[in-house]
N, C-alpha and C positions, 0 to 999 in steps of 0.2 A: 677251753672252758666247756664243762658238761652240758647237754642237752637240758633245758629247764621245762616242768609241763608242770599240768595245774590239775589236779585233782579235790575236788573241795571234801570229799570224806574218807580223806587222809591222814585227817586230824589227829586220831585217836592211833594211828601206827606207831611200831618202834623197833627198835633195830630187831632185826631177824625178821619182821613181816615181810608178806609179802602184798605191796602194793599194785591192783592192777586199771592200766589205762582203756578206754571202751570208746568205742562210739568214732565221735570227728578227733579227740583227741590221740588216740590207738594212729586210726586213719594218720593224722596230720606226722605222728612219731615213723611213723612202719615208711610211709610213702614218698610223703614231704621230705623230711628232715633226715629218710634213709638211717634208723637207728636201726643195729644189728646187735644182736644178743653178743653179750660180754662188755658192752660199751658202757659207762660209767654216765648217770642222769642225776639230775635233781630235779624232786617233785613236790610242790607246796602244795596248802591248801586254800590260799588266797588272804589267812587271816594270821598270818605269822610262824605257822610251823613250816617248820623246813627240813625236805628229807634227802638224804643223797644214798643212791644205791647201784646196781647193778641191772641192767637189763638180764632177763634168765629168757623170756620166752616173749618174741615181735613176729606179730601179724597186721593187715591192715582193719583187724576185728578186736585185738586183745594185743596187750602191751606188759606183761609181769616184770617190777622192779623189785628184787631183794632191797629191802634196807637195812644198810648199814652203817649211817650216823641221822641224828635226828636233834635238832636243834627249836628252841621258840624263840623268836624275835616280840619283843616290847612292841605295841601301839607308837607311831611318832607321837611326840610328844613336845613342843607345842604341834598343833597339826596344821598344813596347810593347805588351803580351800583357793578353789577357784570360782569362779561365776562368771562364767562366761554367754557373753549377749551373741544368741541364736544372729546367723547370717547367712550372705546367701549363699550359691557352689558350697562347697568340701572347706572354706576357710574355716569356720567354727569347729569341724573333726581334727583337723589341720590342729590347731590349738589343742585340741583334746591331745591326740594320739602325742604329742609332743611333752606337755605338760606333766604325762603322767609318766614316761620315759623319763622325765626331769626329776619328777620326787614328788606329784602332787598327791595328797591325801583324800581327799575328794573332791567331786566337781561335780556343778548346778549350775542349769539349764537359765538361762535369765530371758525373759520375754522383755527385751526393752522396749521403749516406744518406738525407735529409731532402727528395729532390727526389720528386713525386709522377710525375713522367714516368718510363718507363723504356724507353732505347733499347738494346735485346737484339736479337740477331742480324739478319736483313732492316732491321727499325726502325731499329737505327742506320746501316747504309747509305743508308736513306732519308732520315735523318734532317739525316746530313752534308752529302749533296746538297742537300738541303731549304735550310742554312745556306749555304751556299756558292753559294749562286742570288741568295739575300740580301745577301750581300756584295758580290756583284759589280753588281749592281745599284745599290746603293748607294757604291759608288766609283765606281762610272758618273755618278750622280748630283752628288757631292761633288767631279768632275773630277782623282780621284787618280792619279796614276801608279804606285803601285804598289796592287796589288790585295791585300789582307789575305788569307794563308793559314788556311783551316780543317782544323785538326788532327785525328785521328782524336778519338774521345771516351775521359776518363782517368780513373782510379779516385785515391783519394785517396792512393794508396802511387805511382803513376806522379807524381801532383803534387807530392810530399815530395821527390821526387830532383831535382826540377827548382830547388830549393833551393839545392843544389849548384854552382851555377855561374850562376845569378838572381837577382837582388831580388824576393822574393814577400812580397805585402804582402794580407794578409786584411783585406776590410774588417770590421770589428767594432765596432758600436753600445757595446762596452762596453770599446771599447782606452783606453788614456793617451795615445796622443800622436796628434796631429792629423795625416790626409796632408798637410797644406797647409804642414805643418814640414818635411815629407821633403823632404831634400837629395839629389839624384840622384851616385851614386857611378860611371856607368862602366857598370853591369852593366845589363844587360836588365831591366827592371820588369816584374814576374808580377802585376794587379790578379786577386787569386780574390773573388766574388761568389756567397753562398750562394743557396740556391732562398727558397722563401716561407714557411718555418720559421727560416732562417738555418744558418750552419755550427752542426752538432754539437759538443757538449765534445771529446769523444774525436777529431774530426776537427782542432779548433782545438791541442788537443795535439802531433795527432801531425804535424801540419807545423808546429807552433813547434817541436817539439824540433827538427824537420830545418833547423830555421834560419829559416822562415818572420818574418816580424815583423808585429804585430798594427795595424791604422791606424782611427781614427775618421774619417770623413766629415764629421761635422757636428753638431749637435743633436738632428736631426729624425733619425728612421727611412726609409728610401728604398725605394720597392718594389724587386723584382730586377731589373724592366726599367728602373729611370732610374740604378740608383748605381751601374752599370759607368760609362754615358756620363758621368756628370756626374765620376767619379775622372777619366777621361781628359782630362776639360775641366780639372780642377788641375792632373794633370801635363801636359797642354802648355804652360799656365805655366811650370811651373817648368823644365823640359826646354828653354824659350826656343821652342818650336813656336812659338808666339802671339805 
């Protein structure tokens, strides 16, 4: 399988360009990943185009791909979301960098009450950044064409509204009905994922009443970093992804 890299003003290329890689990205092809002129790459631009060409000219400064086919990939559609509740160590990246390998469309930062992290002013800029490096990496890695958005980070009253116009599905060790039952309806799939306490009563309330609905996973209890991935691994069953 070809070499995949990310160029986000790529967009607008087509066969016979020439597209060129720069910077950490050049660096990461030329040094890292030892790409040598003649070798065959694919280069997106994060938002569905997809290009496969030729290396002609590798440095660790500059990277030239010939293109020679060029494709657009559709938005997913239903799209699917994650929320995942900030934790402490590398578990919550741990979920990210997996999730998005999985097929997730985007992912939001959740400040639960129960989350021992807390990203407050600077922190959470840094924080966002931090995910969003993770992501893209990891759809680098998994050869996505579309790159998963990282959303600013949401209080539990921002996550209630989103109810309004989503399918938000809590996962809860203590629901009735299995996701593996959910029937995908149309609307965008919200999976929310509490930190290493689990969602709150009063949080579990106040996005059921906003329409939320409750899902069990499985038998087992799952830490915070594997039952985002492993939801997303059921619904791209059943969404037909798979």
């Amino acid at each position: 399988m070809a070499l995949h890299f990310l160029v986000e003003s790529s967009s607008d290329a087509v066969v016979g360009d020439v597209v060129s890689l720069t910077g950490a990205e050049a660096k990461h092809a030329a040094v890292v990943r030892r790409l040598r002129v003649g070798e065959d790459v694919t280069v997106g631009d994060g938002a569905g185009v997809w290009l496969t060409g030729t290396a002609e000219q590798v440095s660790p400064s500059l990277v030239d791909v010939r293109v020679s086919a060029r494709r657009v990939d559709p938005a997913p559609h239903p799209r699917l979301v994650l929320v995942q509740a900030l934790a402490k160590g590398d578990r919550d990246e741990l979920a990210v960098q997996a999730a998005c390998e999985l097929g997730i469309d985007e992912i939001v930062p959740w400040q639960a009450s129960r989350s021992v992290s807390r990203w407050e002013g600077p922190k959470a800029v840094r924080g966002r950044e931090r995910w969003a490096t993770i992501v893209r990496e990891a759809a680098k890695q998994a050869h996505r064409s579309w790159v998963p958005e990282v959303a600013s980070p949401v209080s539990t009253k921002d996550l209630a509204a989103r109810a309004a116009t989503q399918r938000v599905l809590l996962l809860d060790p203590t629901a009735p009905v299995r996701l593996s039952e959910i029937e995908p309806d149309g609307r965008d799939i919200v999976l929310v994922v509490g930190p290493e306490g689990g969602i709150s009563d009063p949080e579990i309330e106040t996005l059921v009443e906003a329409g939320a609905e409750r899902v069990l996973l499985g038998d087992t209890v799952l830490r915070t970093s594997t039952a985002g991935p492993a939801a997303v691994a059921v619904l791209s069953v059943a969404l037909g992804r798979w």
